[in-house]
C-alpha positions as CSV (number, residue, x, y, z in Angstrom):
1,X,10.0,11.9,-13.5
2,X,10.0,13.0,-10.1
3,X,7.5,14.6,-7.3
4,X,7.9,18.2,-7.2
5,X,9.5,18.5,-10.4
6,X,7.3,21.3,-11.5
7,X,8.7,23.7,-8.4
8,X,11.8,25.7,-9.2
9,X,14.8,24.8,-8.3
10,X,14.9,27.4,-5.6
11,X,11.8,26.9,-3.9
12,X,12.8,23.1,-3.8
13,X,16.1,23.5,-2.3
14,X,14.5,25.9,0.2
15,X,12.0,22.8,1.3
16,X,13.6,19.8,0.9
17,X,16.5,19.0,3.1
18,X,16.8,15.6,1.2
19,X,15.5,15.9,-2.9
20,X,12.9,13.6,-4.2
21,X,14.6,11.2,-6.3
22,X,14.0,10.1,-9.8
23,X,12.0,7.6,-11.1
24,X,10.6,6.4,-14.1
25,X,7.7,3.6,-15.4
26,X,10.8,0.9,-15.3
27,X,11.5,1.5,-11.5
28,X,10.6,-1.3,-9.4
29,X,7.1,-2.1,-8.3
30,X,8.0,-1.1,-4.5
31,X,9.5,2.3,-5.6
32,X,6.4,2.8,-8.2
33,X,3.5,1.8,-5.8
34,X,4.9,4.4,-2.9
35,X,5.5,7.0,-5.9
36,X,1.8,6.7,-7.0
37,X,0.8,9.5,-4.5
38,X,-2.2,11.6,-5.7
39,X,-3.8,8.8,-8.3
40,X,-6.5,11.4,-10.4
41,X,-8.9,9.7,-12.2
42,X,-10.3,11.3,-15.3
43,X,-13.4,10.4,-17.9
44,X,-11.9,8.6,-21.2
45,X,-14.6,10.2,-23.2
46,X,-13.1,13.7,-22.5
47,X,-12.2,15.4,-26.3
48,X,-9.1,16.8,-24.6
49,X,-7.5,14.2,-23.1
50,X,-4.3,14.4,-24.1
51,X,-3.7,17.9,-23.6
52,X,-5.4,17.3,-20.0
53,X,-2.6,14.2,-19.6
54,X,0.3,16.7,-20.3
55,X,-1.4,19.7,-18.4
56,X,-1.4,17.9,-15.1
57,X,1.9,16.7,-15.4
58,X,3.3,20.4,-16.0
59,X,1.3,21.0,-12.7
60,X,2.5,17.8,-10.4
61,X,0.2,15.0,-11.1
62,X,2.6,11.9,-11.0
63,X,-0.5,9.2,-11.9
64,X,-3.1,9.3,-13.2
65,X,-5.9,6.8,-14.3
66,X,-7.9,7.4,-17.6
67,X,-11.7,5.8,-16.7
68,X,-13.8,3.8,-18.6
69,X,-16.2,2.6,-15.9
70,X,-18.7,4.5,-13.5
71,X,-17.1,8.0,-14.4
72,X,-18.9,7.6,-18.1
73,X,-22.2,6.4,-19.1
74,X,-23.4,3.0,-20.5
75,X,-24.4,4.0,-23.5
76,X,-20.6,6.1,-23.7
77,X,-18.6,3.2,-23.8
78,X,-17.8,2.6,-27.0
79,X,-17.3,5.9,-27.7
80,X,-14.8,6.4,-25.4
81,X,-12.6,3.5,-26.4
82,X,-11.9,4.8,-29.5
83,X,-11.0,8.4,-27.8
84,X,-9.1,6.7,-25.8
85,X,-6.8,4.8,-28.6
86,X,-7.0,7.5,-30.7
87,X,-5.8,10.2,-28.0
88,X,-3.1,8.0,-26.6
89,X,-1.9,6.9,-29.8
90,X,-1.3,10.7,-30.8
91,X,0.1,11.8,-27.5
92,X,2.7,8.7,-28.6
93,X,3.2,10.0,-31.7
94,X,4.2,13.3,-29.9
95,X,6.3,11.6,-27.5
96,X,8.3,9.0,-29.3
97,X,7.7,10.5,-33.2
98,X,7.2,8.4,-35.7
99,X,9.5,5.9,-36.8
100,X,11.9,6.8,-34.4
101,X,12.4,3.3,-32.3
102,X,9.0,3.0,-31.5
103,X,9.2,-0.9,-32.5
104,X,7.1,-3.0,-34.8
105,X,3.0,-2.3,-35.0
106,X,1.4,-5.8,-32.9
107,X,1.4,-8.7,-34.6
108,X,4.5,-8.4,-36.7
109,X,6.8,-10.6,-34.7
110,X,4.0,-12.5,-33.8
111,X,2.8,-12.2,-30.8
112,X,-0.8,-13.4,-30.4
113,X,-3.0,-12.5,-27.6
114,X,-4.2,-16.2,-28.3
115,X,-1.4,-17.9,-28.1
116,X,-0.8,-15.8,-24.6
117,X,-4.0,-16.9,-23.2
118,X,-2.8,-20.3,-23.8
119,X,0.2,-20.2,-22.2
120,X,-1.5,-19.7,-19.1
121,X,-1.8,-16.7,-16.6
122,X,1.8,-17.0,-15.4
123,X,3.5,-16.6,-18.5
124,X,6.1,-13.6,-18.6
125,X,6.4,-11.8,-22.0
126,X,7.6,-14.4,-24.1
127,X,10.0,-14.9,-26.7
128,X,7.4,-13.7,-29.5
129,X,6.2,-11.2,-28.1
130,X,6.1,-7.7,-30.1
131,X,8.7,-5.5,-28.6
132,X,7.0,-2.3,-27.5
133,X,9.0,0.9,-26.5
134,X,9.3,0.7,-22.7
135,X,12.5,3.4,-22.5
136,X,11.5,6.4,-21.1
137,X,12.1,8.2,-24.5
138,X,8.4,7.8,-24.5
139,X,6.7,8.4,-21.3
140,X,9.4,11.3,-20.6
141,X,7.3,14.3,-18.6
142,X,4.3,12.3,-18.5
143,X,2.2,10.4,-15.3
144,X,2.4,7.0,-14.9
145,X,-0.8,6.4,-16.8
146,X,-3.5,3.5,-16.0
147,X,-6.8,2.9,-18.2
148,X,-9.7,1.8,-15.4
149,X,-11.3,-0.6,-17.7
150,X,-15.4,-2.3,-17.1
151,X,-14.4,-5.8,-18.3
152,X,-11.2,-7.8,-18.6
153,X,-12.3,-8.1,-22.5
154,X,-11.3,-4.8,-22.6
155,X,-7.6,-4.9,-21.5
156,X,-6.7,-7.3,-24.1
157,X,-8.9,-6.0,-26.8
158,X,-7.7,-2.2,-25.9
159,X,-4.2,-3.2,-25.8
160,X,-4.0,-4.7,-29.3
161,X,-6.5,-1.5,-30.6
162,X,-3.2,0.6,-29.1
163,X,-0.8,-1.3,-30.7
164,X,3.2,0.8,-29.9
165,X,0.9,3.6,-27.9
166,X,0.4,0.9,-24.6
167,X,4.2,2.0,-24.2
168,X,2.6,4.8,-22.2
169,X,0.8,2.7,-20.3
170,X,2.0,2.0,-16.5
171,X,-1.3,-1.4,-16.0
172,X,-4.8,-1.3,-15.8
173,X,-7.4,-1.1,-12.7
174,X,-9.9,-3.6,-12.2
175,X,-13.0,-2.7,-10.8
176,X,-15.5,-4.6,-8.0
177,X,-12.7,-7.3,-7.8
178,X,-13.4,-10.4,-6.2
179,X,-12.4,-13.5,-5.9
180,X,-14.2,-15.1,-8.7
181,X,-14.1,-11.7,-11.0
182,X,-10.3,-11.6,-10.0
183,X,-8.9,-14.4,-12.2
184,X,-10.3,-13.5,-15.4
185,X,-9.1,-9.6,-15.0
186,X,-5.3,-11.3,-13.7
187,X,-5.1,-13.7,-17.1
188,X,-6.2,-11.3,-19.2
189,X,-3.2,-8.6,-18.2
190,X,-0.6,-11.3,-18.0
191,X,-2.1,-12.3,-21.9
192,X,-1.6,-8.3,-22.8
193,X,1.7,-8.1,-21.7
194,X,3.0,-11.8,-23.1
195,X,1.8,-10.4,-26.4
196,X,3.3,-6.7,-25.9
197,X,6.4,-7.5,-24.2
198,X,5.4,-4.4,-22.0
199,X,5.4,-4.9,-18.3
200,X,1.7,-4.0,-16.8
201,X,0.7,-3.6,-13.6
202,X,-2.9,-4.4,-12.0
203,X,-4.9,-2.3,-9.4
204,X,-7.5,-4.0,-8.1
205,X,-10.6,-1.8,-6.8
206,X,-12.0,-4.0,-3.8
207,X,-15.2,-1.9,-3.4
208,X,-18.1,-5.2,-3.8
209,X,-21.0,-5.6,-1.8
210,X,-19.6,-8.9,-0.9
211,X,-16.6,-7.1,1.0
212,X,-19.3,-4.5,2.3
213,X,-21.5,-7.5,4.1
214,X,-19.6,-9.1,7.3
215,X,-21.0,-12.7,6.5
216,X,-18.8,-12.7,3.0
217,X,-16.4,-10.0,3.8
218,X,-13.9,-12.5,5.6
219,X,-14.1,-15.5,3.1
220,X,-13.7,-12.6,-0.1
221,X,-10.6,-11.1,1.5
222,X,-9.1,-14.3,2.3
223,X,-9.7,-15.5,-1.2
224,X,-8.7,-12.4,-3.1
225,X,-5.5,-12.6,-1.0
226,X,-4.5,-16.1,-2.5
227,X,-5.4,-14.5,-5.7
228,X,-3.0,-11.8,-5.5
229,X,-0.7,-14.0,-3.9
230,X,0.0,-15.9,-7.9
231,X,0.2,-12.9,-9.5
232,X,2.3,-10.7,-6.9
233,X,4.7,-10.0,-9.1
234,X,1.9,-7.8,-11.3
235,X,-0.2,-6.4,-8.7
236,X,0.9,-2.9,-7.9
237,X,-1.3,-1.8,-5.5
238,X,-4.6,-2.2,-4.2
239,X,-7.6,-0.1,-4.5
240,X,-10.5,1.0,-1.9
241,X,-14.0,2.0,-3.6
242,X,-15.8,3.6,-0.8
243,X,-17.9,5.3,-2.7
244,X,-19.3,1.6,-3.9
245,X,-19.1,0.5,-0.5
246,X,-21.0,3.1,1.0
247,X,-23.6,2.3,-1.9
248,X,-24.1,-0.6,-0.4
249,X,-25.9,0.5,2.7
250,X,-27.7,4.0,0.5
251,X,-24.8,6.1,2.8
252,X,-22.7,8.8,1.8
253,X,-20.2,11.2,4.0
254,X,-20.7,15.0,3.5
255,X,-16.8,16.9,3.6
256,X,-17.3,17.3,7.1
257,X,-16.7,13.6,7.9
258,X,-14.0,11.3,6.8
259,X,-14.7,7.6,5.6
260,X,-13.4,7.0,9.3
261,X,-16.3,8.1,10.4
262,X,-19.3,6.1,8.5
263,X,-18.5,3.3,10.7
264,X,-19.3,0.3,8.1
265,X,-16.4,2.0,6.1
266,X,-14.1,2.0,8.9
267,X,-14.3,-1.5,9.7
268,X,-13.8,-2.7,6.0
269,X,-10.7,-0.7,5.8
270,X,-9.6,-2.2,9.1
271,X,-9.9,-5.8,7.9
272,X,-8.5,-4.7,4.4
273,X,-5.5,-3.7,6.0
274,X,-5.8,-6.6,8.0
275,X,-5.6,-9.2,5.3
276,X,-3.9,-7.3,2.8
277,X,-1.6,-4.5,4.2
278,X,0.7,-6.5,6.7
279,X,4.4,-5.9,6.8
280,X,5.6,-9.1,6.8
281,X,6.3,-9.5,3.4
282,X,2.9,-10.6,2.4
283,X,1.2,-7.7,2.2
284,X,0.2,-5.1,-0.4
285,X,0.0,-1.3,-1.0
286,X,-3.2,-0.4,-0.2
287,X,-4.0,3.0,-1.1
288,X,-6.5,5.6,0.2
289,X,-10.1,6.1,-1.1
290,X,-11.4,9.1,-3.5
291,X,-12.3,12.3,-1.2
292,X,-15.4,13.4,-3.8
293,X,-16.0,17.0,-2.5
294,X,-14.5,20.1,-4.3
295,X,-16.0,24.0,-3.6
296,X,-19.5,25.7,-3.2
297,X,-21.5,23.8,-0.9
298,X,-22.1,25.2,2.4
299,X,-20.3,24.2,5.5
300,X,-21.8,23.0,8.3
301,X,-19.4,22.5,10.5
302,X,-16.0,25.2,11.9
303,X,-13.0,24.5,9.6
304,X,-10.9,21.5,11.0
305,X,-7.2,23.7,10.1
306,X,-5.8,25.1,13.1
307,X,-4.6,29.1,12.1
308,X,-1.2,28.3,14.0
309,X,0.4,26.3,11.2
310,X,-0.1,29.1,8.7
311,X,1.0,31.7,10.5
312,X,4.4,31.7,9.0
313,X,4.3,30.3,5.7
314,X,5.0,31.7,2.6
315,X,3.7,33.5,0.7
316,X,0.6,34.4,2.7
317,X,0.0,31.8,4.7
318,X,-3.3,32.7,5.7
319,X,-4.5,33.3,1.9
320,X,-3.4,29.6,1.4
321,X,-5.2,28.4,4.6
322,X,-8.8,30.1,2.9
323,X,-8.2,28.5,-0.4
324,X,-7.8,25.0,1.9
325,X,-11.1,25.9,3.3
326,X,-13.1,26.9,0.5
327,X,-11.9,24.4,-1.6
328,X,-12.7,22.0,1.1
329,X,-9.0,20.4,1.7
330,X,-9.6,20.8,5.1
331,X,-11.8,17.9,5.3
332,X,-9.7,16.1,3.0
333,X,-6.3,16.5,4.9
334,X,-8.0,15.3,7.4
335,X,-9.1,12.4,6.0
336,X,-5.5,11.7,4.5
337,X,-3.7,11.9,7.9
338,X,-6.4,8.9,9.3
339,X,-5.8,7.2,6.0
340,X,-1.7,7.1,7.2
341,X,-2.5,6.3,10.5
342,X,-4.7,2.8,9.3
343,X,-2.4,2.2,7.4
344,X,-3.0,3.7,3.7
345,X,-0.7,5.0,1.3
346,X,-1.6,7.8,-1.7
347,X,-5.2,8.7,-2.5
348,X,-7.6,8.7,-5.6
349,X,-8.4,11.7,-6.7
350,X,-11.3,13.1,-8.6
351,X,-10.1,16.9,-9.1
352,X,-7.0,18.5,-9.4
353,X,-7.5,20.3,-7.0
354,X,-6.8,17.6,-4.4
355,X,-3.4,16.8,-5.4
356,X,-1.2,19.3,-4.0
357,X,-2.3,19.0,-0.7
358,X,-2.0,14.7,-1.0
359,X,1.5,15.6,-2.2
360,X,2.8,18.0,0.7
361,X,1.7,15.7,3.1
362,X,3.1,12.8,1.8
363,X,6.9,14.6,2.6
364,X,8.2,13.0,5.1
365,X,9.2,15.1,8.2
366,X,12.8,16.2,9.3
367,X,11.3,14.4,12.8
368,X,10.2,11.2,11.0
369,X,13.4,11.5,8.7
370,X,15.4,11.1,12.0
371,X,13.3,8.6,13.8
372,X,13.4,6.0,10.6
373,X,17.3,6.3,10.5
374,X,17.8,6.4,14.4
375,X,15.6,3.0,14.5
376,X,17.5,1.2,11.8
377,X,20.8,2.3,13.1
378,X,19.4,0.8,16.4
379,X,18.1,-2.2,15.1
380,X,21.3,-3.2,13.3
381,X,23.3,-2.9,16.5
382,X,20.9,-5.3,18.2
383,X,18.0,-3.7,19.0
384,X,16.9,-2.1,22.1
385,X,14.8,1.1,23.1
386,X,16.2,5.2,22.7
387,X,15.0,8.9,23.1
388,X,14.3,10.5,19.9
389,X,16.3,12.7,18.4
390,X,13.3,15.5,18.8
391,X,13.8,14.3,22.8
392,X,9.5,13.7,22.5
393,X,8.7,9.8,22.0
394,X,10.3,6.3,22.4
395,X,11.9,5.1,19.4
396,X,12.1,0.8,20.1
397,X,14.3,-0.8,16.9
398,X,12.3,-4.1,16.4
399,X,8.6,-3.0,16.5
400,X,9.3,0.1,15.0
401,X,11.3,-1.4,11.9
402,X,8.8,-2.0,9.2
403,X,7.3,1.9,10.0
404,X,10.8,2.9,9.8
405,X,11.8,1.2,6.4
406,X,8.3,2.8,4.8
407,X,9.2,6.2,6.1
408,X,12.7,6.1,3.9
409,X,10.9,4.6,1.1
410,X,8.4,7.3,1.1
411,X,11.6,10.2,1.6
412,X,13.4,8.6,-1.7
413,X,9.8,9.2,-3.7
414,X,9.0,12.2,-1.9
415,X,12.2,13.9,-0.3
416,X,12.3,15.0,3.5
417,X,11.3,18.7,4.2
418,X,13.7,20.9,5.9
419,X,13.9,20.9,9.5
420,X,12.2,24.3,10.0
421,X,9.6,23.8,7.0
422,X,6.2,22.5,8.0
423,X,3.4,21.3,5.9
424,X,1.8,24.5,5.4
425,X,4.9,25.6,4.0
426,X,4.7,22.8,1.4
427,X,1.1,23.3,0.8
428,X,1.6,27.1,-0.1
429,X,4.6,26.5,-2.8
430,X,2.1,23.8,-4.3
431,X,-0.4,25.7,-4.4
432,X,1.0,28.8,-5.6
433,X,3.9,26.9,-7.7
């Protein structure tokens, strides 16, 4: 898979100076967590799920997450499980066939989700373990897929229910994670996958009241950090429910604010970022949290998109720049370009709408292209301070090292536009792609 796959090969080469690269579920956790981009989150209870899984992908969605928590009802749950096994395990069917490698159904070569409890949340798949398909014979033209389960019962239970079909599967998310709620979800994947053989990831959601209220917020971030710490190798990226959060205080942002501006937010994205996003090696993805508006209510506020942009994009850049607006992007570009700026990589998102726009401005720049490589030039001759290539900033090798080592990370996954194509240019071929 690959971002952008679903353009033509024309109206790529006529963006992208450098081509997004491939990558598949097997890539390494570094490449994977910056490829996560646009995350959408969809209802597990929905009858046509697994056309929905394959109609995204056709239209760009790279990840998606397939929920079982606060997207359904109480009473839905158990309902949804079984669409859930049932749609995934066709959608496998379709994507493997029958009989055709898709290794032993669980429990033949015995593996036991038992006996991978009892080895302890650090085991690796082990010798025993049921081989499932992990080539991408299986997940070919498909998102990376996650199932946002309610309980860590469910990843274990849910994985054995799936049996060959958790080959599609990419991890799990954990919701309200703490530092006591943590463990249980952590042993429970690292059981799944010792009796699989299937490499899973984990996405905690940190979105409790305890991180919301300052008196526990330091000792829960601290805690969930030496958590995370044991299980690095597992945890993908990390999750920020503002929604929950702003629940905890009866708030809410209307589109014409960003989560920047509810100021309780703010600050617990700060110290997230903080504890959990440094660059020194200890840190995390953390990724960017849900924007929950689509169209019809009525604006309050002037459209924050500048005309100038759009002025020369193709095709009609104007036409594109409404759709932003009445689609309410505009608010949500808005929003993505702080998330960057604190630190944030990707976004969840709860329509489909939302993901092209995520997408075009996760490209990097021909400008930042140049910066990233001028720095690390710089910085392996020595060091030492130099005019950017664009002759507008300071470009110093040391401080600016880590920035620049995300920046090429983020061109491999998403390719570097050309020098004379801006965002809006991007934004117009995804939306009209």
């Amino acid at each position: 898979m690959r971002h952008f796959g679903h353009l033509a090969d024309d109206v790529r080469g006529r963006l992208f100076l450098e081509p997004p690269r491939d990558f598949s579920p097997e890539s390494g956790a570094a490449v994977l967590a910056t490829a996560l981009g646009a995350t959408l989150y969809s209802p597990a209870t929905r009858p046509s799920l697994r056309a929905d899984i394959r109609k995204q992908a056709a239209r760009g969605v790279v990840s998606m997450v397939l929920c079982l928590e606060d997207s359904i009802a109480d009473h839905e749950v158990t309902g949804a499980e079984a669409n859930l096994v049932a749609q995934l395990g066709a959608l496998f069917e379709e994507t493997a066939g029958a009989g055709a490698g898709a290794g032993a159904a669980f429990g033949e070569a015995g593996g036991t989700f038992e006996g991978a409890v009892a080895e302890g949340g650090g085991a690796r798949p082990n010798a025993g373990a049921v081989e499932v398909e992990t080539s991408t014979s299986c997940t070919q033209d498909l998102p990376l897929l996650f199932i946002r389960v309610r309980a860590a019962a469910q990843i274990t239970d849910l994985a054995e229910r799936l049996g060959p079909a958790i080959g599609l599967l990419t991890g799990f998310v954990f919701p309200k994670f703490t530092d006591e709620s943590g463990a249980e979800y952590l042993e429970a994947l690292a059981a799944a996958e010792a009796a699989t053989g299937r490499r899973l990831f984990a996405m905690p959601v940190l979105e409790s009241p305890e991180l919301a209220h300052l008196e526990t917020r330091r000792e829960q971030l601290f805690g969930i950090a030496r958590l995370l710490d044991k299980y690095r190798e597992r945890v993908l990226a990390v999750r920020l429910g503002v929604t929950d959060l702003c629940s905890a205080y009866g708030l809410r942002r209307s589109p014409d604010l960003t989560a920047y501006d509810v100021a309780l937010v703010a600050a617990v994205i700060g110290d997230v970022v903080n504890v959990l996003g440094r660059a020194d090696g200890t840190g995390f993805t953390v990724t960017g949290p849900v924007w929950e508006y689509f169209p019809v209510q009525e604006r309050m506020f002037k459209p924050q998109l500048r005309r100038t942009p759009f002025a020369e994009a193709e095709p009609s850049g104007e036409a594109v720049r409404q759709r932003i607006i009445e689609h309410d992007l505009d608010g949500l570009i808005r929003e993505f370009e702080l998330d960057r700026a604190n630190g944030l990589l990707g976004k969840t998102c709860i329509h489909p709408s939302h993901v092209p726009a995520v997408h075009a401005l996760s490209v990097v720049t021909h400008e930042e292209y140049c910066d990233a490589r001028d720095i690390l030039d710089q910085e392996r001759g020595g060091g030492g301070v130099l005019r950017s290539a664009y002759t507008n900033k300071m470009n110093e090798a040391k401080p600016h090292r880590a920035w620049a080592e995300r920046v090429l990370l983020r061109a491999e996954v998403f390719g570097v536009a050309r020098e004379d194509v801006s965002f809006a240019e991007l934004l117009s071929a995804c939306l009209c792609g």
